[in-house]
C-alpha positions in Angstrom: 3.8 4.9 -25.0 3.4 1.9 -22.6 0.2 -0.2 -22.2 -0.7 1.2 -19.2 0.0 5.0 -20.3 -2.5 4.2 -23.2 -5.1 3.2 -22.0 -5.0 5.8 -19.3 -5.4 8.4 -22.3 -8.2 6.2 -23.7 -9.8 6.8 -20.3 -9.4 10.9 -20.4 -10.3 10.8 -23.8 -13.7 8.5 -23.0 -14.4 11.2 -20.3 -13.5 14.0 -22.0 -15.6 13.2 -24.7 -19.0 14.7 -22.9 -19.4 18.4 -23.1 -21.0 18.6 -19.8 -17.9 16.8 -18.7 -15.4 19.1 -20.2 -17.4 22.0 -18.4 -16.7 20.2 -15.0 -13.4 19.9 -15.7 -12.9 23.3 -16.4 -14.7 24.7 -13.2 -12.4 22.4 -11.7 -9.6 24.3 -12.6 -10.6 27.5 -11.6 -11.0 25.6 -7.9 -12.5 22.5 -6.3 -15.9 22.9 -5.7 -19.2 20.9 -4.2 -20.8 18.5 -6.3 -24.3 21.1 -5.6 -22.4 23.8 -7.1 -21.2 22.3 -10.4 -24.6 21.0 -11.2 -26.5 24.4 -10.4 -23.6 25.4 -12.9 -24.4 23.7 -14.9 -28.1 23.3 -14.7 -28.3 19.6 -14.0 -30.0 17.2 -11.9 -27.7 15.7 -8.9 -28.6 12.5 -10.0 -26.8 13.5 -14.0 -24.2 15.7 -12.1 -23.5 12.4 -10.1 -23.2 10.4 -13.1 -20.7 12.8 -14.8 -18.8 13.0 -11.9 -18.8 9.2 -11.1 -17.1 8.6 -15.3 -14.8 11.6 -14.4 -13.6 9.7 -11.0 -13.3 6.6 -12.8 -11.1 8.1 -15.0 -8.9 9.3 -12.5 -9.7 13.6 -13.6 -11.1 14.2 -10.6 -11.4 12.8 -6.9 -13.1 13.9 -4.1 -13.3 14.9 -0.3 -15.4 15.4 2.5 -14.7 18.7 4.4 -14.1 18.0 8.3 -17.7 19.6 8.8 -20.1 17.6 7.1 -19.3 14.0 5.7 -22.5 14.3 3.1 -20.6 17.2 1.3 -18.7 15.8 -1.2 -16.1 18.8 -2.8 -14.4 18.0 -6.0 -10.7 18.7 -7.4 -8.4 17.8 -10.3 -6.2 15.2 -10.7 -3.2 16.6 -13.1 -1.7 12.9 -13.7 -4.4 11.7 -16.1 -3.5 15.5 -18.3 0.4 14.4 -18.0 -0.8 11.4 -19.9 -2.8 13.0 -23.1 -0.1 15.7 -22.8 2.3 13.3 -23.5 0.5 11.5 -26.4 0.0 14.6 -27.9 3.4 15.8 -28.2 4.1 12.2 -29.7 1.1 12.3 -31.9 2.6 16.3 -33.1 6.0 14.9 -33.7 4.9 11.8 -35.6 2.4 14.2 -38.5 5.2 16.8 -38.3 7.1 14.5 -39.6 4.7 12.7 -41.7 4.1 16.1 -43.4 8.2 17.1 -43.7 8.6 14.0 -45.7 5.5 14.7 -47.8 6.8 18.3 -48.7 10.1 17.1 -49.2 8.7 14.7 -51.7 6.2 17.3 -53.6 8.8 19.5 -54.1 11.2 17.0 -55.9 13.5 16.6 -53.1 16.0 13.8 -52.5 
């Protein structure tokens, strides 16, 4: 995996790493949603929902619009790129301990 792919997965990870976090992104998944909403959801404070949602935009997991209506309503969405990413270095990550753990087995049982 590139440098750049890397450290985009260090980023998801780093945001993903908070379970309030995880919970937001997986409201956002069901459909965007106000920045009100997910911290009534989740029984925060706007200033902590804002928080979580400002390390989640950094990371690239989510970004955010303003409906034609009302420029102080922020609504929030996934991003699927940054999930391509640790997608990728998991199916890397799989590959490498399956066969980490083929080679181990092959030597337990006396193989060649």
């Amino acid at each position: 995996m590139s440098q750049a792919g890397t450290a985009a997965v260090d980023r998801t990870l780093s945001a993903l790493a908070d379970p309030h976090r995880r919970r937001v992104v997986e409201l956002l998944a069901e459909r965007p949603r106000p920045a009100g909403e997910l911290a009534r959801e989740l029984a925060l404070s706007p200033p902590a929902m804002s928080r979580h949602l400002k390390t989640l935009r950094a990371s690239g997991l989510v970004e955010e619009s303003h409906p034609e209506f009302d420029a102080r309503v922020r609504i929030y969405a996934l991003r699927p790129e940054p999930m391509v990413h640790l997608l990728r270095w998991l199916e890397e990550s799989e590959r490498l301990w399956s066969e980490q753990l083929a080679a181990f087995k092959l030597h337990v049982e006396g193989g060649p």
